[in-house]
PDB file of the backbone (N, CA, C, O) and the ligand in Angstrom, with CONECT records:
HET     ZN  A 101       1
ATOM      1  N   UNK A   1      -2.571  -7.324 -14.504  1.00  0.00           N
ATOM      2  CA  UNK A   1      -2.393  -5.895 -14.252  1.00  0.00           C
ATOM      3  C   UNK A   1      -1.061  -5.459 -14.849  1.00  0.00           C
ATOM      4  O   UNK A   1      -0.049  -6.069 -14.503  1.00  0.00           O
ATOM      5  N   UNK A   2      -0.982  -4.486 -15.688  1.00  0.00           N
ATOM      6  CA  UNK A   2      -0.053  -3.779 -16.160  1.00  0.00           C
ATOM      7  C   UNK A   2       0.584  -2.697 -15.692  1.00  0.00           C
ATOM      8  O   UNK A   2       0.803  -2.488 -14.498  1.00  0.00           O
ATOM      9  N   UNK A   3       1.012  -1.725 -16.937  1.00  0.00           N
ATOM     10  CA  UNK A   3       1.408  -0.622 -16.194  1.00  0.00           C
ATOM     11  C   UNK A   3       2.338  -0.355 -14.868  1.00  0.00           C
ATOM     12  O   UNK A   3       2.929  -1.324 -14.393  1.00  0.00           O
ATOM     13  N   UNK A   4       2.475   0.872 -14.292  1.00  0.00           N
ATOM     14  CA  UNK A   4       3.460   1.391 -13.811  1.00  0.00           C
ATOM     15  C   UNK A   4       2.474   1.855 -12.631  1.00  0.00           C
ATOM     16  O   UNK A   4       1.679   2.763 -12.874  1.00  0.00           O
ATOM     17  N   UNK A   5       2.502   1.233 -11.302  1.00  0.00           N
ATOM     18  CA  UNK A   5       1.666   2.111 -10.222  1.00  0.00           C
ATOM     19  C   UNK A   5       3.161   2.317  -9.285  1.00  0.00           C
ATOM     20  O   UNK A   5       4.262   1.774  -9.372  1.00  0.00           O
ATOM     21  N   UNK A   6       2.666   3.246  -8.479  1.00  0.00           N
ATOM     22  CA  UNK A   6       3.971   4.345  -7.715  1.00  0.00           C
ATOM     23  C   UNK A   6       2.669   4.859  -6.655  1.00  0.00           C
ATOM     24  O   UNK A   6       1.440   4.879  -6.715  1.00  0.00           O
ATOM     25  N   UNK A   7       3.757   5.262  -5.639  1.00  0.00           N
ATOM     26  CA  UNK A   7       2.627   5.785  -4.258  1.00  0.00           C
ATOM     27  C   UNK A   7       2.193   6.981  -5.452  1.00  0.00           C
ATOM     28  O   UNK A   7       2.699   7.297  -6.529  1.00  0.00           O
ATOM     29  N   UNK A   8       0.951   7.485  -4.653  1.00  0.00           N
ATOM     30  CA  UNK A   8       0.478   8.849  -5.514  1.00  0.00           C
ATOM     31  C   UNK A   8      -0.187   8.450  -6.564  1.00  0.00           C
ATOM     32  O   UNK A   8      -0.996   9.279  -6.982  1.00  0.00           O
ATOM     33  N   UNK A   9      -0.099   7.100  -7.342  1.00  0.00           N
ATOM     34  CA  UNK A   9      -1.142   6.864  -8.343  1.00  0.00           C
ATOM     35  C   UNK A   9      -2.061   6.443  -8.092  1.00  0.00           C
ATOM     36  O   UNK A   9      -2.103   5.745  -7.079  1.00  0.00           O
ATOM     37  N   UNK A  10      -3.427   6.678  -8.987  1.00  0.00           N
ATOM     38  CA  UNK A  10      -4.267   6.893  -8.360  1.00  0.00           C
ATOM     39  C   UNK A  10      -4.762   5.111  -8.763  1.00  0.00           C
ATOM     40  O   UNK A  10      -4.245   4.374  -9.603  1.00  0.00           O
ATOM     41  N   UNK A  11      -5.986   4.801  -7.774  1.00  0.00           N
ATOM     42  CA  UNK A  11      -5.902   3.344  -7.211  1.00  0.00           C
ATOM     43  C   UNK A  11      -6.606   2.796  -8.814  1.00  0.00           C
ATOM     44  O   UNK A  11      -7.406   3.546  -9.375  1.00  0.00           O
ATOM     45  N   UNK A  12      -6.304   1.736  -9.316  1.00  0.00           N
ATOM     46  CA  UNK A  12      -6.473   1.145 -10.499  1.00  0.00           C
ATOM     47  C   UNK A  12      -7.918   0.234 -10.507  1.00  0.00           C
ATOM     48  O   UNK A  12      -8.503  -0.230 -11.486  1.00  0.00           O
ATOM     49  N   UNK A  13      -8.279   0.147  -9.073  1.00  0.00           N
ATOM     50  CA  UNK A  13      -9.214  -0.702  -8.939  1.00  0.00           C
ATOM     51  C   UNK A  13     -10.641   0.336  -8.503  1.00  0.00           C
ATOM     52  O   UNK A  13     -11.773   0.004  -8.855  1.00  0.00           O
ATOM     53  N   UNK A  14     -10.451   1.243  -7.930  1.00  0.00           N
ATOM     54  CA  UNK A  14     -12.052   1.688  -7.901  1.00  0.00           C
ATOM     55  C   UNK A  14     -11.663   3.628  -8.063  1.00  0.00           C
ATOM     56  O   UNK A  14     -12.567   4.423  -7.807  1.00  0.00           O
ATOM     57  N   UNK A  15     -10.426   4.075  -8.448  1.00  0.00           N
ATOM     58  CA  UNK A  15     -10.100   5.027  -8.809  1.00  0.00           C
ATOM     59  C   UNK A  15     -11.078   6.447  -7.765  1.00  0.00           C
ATOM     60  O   UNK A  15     -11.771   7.419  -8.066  1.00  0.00           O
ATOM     61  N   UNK A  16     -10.698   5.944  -6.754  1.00  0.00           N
ATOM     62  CA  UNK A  16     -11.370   7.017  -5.984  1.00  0.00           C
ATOM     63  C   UNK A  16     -10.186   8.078  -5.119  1.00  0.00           C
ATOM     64  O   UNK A  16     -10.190   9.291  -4.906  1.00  0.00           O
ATOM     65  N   UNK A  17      -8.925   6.645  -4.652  1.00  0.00           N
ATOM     66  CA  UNK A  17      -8.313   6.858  -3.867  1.00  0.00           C
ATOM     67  C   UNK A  17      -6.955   6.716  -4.613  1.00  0.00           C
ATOM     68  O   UNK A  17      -6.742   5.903  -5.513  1.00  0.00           O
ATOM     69  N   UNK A  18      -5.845   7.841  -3.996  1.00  0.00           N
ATOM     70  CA  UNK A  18      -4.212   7.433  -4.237  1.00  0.00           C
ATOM     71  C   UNK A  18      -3.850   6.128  -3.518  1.00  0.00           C
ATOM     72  O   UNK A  18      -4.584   5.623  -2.668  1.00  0.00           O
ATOM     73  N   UNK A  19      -2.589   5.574  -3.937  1.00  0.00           N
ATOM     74  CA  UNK A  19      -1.704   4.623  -3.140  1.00  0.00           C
ATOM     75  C   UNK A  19      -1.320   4.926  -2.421  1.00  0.00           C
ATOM     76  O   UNK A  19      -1.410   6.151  -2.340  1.00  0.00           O
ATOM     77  N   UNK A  20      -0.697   4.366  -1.462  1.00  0.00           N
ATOM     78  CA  UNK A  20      -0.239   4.813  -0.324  1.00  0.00           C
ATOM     79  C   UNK A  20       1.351   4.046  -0.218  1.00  0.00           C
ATOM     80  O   UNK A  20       1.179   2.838  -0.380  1.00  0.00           O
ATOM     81  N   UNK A  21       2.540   4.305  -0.041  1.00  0.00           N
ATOM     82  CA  UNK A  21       3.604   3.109   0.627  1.00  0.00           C
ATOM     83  C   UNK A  21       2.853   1.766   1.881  1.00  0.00           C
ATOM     84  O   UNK A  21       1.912   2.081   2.610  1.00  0.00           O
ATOM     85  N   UNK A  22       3.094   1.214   1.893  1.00  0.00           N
ATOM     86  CA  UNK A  22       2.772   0.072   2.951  1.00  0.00           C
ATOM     87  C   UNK A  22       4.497   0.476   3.892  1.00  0.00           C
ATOM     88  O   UNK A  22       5.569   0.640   3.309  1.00  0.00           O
ATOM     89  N   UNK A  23       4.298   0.543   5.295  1.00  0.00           N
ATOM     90  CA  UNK A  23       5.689   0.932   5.812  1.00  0.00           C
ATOM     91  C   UNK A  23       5.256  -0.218   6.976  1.00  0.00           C
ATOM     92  O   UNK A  23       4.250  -0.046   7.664  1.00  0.00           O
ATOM     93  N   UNK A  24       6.042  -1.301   7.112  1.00  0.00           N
ATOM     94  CA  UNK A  24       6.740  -2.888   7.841  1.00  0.00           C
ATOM     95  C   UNK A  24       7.057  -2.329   8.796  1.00  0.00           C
ATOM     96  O   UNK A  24       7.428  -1.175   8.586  1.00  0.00           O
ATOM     97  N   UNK A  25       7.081  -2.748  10.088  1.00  0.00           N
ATOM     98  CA  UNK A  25       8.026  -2.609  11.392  1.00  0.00           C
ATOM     99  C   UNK A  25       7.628  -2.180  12.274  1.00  0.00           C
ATOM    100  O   UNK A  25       6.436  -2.283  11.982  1.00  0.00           O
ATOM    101  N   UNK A  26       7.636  -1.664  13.364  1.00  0.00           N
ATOM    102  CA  UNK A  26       7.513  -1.122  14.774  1.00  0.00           C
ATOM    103  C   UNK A  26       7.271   0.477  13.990  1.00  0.00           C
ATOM    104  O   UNK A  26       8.301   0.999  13.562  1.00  0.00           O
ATOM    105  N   UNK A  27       5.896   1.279  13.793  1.00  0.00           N
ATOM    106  CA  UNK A  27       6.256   2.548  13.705  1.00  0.00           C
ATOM    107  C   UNK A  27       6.278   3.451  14.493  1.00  0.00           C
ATOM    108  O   UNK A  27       5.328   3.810  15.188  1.00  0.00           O
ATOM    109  N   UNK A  28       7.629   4.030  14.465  1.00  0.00           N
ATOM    110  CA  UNK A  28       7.598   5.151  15.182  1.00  0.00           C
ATOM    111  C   UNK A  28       6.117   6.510  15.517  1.00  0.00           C
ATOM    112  O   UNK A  28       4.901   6.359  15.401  1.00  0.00           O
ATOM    113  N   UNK A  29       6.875   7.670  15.919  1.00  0.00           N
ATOM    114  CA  UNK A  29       5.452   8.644  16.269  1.00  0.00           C
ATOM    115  C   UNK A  29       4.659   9.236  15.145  1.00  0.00           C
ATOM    116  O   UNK A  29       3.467   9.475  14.953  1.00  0.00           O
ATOM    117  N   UNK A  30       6.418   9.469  14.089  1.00  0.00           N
ATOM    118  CA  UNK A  30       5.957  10.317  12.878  1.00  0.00           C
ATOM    119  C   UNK A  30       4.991   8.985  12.196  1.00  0.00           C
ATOM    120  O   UNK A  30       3.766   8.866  12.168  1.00  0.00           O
ATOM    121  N   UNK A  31       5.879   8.231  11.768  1.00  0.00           N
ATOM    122  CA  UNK A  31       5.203   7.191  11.218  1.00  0.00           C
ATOM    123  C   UNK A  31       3.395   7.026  11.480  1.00  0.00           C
ATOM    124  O   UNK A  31       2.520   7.009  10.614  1.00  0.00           O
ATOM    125  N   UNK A  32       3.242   6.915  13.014  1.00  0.00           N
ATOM    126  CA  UNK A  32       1.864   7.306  12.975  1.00  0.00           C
ATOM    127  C   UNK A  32       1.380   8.271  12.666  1.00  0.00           C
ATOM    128  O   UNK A  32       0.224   8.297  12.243  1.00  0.00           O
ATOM    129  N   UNK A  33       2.268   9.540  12.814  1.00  0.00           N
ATOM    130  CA  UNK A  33       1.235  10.208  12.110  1.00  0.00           C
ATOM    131  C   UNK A  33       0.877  10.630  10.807  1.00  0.00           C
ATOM    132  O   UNK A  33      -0.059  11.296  10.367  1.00  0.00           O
ATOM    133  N   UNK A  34       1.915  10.042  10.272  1.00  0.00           N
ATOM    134  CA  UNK A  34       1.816  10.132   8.689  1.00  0.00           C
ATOM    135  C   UNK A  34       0.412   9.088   8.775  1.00  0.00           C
ATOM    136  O   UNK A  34      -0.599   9.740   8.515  1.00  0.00           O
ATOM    137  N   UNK A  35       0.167   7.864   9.028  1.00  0.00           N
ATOM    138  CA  UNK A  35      -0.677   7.066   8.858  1.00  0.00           C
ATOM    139  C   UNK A  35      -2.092   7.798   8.914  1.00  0.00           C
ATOM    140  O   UNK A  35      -2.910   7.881   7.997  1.00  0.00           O
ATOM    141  N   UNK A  36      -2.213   8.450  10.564  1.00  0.00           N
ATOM    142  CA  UNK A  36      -3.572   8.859  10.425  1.00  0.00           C
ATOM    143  C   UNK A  36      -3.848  10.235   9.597  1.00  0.00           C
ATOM    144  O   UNK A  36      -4.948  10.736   9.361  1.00  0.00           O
ATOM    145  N   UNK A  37      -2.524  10.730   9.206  1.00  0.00           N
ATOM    146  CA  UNK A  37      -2.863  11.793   8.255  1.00  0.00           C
ATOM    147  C   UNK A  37      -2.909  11.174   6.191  1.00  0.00           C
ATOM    148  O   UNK A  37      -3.003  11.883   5.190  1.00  0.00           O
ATOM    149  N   UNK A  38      -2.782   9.469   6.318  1.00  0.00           N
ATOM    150  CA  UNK A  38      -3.359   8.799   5.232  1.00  0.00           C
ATOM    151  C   UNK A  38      -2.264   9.254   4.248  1.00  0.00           C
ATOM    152  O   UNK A  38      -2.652   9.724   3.179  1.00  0.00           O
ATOM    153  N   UNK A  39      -0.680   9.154   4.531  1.00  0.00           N
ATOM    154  CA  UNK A  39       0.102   9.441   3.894  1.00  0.00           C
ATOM    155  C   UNK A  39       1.520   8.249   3.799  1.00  0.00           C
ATOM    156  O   UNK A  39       2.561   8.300   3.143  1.00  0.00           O
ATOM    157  N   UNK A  40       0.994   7.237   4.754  1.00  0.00           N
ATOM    158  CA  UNK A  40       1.466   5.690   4.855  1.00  0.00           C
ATOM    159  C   UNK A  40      -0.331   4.727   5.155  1.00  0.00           C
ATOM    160  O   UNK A  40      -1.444   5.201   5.380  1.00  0.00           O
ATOM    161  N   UNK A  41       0.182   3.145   5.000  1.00  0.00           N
ATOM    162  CA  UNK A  41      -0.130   2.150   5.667  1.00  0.00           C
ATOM    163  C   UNK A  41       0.949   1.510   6.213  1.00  0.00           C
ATOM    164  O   UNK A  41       1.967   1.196   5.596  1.00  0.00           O
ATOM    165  N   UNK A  42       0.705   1.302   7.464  1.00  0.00           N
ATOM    166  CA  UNK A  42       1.227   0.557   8.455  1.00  0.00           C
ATOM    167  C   UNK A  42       0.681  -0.837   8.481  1.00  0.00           C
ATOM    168  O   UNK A  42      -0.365  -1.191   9.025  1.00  0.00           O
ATOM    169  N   UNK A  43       1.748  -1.771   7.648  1.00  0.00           N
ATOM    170  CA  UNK A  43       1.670  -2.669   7.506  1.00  0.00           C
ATOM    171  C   UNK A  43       1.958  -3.752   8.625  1.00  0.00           C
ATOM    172  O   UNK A  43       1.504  -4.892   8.527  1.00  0.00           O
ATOM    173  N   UNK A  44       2.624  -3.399   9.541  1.00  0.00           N
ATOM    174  CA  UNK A  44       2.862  -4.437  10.944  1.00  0.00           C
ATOM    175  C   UNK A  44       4.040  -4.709  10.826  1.00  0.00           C
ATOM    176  O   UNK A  44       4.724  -4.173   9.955  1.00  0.00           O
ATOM    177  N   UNK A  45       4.629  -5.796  11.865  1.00  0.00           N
ATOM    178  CA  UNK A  45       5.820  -6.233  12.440  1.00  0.00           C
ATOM    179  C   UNK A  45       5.954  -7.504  11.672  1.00  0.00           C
ATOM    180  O   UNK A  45       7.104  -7.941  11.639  1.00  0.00           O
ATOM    181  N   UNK A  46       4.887  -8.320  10.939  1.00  0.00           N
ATOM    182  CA  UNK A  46       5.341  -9.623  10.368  1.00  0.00           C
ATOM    183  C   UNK A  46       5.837  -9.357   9.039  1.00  0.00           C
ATOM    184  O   UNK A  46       5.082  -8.796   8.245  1.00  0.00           O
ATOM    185  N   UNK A  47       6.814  -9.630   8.746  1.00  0.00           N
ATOM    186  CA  UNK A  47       7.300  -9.567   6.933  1.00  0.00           C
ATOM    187  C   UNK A  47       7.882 -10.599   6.372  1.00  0.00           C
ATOM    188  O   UNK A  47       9.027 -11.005   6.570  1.00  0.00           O
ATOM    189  N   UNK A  48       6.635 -11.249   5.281  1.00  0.00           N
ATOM    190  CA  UNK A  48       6.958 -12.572   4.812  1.00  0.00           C
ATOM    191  C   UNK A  48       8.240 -12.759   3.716  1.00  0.00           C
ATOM    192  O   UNK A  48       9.012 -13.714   3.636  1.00  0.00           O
ATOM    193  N   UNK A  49       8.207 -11.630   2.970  1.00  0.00           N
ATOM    194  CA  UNK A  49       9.161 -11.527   1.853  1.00  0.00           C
ATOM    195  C   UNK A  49       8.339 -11.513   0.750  1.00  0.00           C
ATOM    196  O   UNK A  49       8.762 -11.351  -0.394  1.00  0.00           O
ATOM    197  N   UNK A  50       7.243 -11.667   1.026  1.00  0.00           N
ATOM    198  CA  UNK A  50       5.920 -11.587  -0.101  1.00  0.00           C
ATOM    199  C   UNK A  50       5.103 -10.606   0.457  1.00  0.00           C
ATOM    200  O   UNK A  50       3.983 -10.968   0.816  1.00  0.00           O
ATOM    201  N   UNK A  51       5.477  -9.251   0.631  1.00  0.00           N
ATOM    202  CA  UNK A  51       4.617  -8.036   1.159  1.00  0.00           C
ATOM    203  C   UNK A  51       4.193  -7.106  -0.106  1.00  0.00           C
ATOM    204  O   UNK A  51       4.979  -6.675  -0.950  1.00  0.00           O
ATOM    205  N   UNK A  52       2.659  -6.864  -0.061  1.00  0.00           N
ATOM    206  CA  UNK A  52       2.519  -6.199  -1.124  1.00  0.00           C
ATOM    207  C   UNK A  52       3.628  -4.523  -0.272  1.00  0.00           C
ATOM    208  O   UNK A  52       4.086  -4.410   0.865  1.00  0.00           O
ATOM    209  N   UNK A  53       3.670  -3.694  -1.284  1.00  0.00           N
ATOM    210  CA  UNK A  53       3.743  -2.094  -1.366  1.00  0.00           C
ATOM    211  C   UNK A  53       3.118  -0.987  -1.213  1.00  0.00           C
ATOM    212  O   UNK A  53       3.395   0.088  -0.680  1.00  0.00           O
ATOM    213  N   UNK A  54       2.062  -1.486  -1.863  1.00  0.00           N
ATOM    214  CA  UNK A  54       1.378  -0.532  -2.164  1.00  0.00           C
ATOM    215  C   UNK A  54       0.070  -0.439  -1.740  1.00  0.00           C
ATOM    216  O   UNK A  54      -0.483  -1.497  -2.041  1.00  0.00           O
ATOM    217  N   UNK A  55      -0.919   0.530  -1.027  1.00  0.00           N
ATOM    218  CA  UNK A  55      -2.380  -0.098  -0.202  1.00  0.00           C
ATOM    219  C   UNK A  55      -3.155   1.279  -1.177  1.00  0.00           C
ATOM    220  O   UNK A  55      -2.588   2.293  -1.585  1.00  0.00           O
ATOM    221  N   UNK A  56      -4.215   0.988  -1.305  1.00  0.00           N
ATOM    222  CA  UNK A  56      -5.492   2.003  -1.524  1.00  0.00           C
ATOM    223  C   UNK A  56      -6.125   2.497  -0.360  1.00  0.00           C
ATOM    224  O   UNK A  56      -6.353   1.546   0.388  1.00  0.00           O
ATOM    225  N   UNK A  57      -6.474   3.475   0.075  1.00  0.00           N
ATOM    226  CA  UNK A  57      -7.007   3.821   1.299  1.00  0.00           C
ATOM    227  C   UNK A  57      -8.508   3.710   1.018  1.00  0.00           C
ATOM    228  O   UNK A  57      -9.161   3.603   2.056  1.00  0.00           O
ATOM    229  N   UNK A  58      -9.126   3.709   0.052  1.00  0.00           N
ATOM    230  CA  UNK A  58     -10.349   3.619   0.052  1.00  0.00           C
ATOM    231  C   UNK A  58     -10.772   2.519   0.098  1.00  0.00           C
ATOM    232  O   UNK A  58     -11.637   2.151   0.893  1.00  0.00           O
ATOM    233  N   UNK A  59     -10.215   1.797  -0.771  1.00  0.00           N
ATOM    234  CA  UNK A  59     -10.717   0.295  -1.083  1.00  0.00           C
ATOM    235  C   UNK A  59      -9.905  -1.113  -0.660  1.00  0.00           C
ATOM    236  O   UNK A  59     -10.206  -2.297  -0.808  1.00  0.00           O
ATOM    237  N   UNK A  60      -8.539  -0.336   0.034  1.00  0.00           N
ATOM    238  CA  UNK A  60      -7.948  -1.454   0.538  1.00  0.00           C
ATOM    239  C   UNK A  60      -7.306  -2.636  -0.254  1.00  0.00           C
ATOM    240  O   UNK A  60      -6.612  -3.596   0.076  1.00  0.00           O
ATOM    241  N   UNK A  61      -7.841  -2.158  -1.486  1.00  0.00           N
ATOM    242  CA  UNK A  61      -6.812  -3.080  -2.838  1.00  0.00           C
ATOM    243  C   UNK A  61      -5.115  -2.711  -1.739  1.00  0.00           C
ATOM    244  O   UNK A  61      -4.738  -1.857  -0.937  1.00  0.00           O
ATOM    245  N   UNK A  62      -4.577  -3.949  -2.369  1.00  0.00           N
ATOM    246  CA  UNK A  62      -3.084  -4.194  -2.225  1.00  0.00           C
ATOM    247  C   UNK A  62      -2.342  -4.264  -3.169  1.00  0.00           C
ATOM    248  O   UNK A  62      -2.880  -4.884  -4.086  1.00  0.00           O
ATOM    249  N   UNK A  63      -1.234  -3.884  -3.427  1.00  0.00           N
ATOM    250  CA  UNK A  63      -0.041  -4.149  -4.709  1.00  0.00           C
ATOM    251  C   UNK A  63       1.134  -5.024  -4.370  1.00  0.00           C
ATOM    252  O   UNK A  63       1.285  -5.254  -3.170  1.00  0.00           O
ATOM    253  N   UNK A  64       1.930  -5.514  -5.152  1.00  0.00           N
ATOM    254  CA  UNK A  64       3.121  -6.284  -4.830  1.00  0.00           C
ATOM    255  C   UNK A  64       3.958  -6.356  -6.367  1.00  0.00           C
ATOM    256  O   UNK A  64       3.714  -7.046  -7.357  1.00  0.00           O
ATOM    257  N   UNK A  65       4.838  -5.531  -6.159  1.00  0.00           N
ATOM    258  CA  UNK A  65       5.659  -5.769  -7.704  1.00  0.00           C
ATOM    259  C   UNK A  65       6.192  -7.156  -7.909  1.00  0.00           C
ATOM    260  O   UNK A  65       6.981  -7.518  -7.035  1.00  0.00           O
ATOM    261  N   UNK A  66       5.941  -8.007  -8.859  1.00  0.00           N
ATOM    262  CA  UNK A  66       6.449  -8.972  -9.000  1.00  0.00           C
ATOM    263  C   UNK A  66       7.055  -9.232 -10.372  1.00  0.00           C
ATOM    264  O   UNK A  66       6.748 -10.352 -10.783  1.00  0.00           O
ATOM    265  N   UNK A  67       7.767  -8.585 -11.143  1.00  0.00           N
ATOM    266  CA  UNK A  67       8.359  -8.062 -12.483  1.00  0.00           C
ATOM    267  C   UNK A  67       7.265  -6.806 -12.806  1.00  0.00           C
ATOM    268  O   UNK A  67       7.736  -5.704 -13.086  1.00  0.00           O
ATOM    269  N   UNK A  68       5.748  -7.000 -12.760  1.00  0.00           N
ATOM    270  CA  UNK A  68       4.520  -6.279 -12.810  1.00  0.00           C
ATOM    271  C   UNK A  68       3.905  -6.486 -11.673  1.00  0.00           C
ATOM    272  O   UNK A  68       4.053  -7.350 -10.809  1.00  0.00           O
ATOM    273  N   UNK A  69       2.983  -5.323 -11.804  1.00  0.00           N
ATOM    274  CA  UNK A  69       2.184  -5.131 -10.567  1.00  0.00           C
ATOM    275  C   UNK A  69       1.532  -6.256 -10.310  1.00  0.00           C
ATOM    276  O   UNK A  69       1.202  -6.774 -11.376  1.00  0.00           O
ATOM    277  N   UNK A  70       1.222  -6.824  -9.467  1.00  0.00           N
ATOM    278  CA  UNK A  70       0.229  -7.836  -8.667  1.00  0.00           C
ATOM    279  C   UNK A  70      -0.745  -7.742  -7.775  1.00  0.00           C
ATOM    280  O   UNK A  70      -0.459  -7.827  -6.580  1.00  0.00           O
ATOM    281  N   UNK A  71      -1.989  -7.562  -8.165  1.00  0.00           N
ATOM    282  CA  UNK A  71      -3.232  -7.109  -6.841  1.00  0.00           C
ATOM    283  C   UNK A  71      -3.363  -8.155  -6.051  1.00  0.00           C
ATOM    284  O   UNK A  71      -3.632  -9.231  -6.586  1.00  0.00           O
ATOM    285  N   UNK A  72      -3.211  -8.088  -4.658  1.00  0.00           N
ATOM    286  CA  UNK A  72      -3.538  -9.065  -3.548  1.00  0.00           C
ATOM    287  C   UNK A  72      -4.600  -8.217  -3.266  1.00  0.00           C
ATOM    288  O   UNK A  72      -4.650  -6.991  -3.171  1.00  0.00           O
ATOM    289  N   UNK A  73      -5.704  -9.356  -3.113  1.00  0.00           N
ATOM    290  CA  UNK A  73      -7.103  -8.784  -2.593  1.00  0.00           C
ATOM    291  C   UNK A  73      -6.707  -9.739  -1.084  1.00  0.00           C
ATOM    292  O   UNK A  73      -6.084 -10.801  -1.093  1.00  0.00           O
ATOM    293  N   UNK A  74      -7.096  -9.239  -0.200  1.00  0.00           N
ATOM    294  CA  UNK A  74      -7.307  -9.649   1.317  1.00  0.00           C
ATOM    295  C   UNK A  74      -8.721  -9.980   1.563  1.00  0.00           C
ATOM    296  O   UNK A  74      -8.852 -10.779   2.490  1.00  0.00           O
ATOM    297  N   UNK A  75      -9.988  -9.543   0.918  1.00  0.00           N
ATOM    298  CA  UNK A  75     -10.895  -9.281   0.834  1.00  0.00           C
ATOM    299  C   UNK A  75     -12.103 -10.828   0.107  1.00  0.00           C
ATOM    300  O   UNK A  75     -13.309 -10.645  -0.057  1.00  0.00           O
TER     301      UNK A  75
HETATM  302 ZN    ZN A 101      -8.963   1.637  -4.426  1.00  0.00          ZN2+
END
């Protein structure tokens, strides 16, 4: 995978859906509600140091910059 993905671009893998930030930690209220208004993923409280960034809301593709983008499929 190449190129330049950034929240807001649109998902590289089934191009239906934008990226989203992935946001780590205890989230606060806003935080949720950015989530259910699909403007974060709430990635959780565990952070390996190998966290992708970036989530697709449709398809749940994952990103992780690693010099270039990197798709983690969970899937
Ligand atoms: Zn997608």
């Amino acid at each position: 995978m190449s190129g330049t993905l950034r929240k807001g671009s649109t998902c590289p893998i089934c191009a239906k859906a934008k990226l989203v930030p992935i946001v780590y930690g205890l989230p606060g209220m806003e935080l949720r509600r950015d989530s259910e208004m699909g403007l974060v993923s709430l990635g959780g409280c565990v952070v390996t140091g190998n966290d992708p960034e970036l989530e697709c809301l449709s398809c749940e593709a994952k990103f992780m910059r690693d010099g270039e983008w990197v798709l983690i499929s969970e899937r």
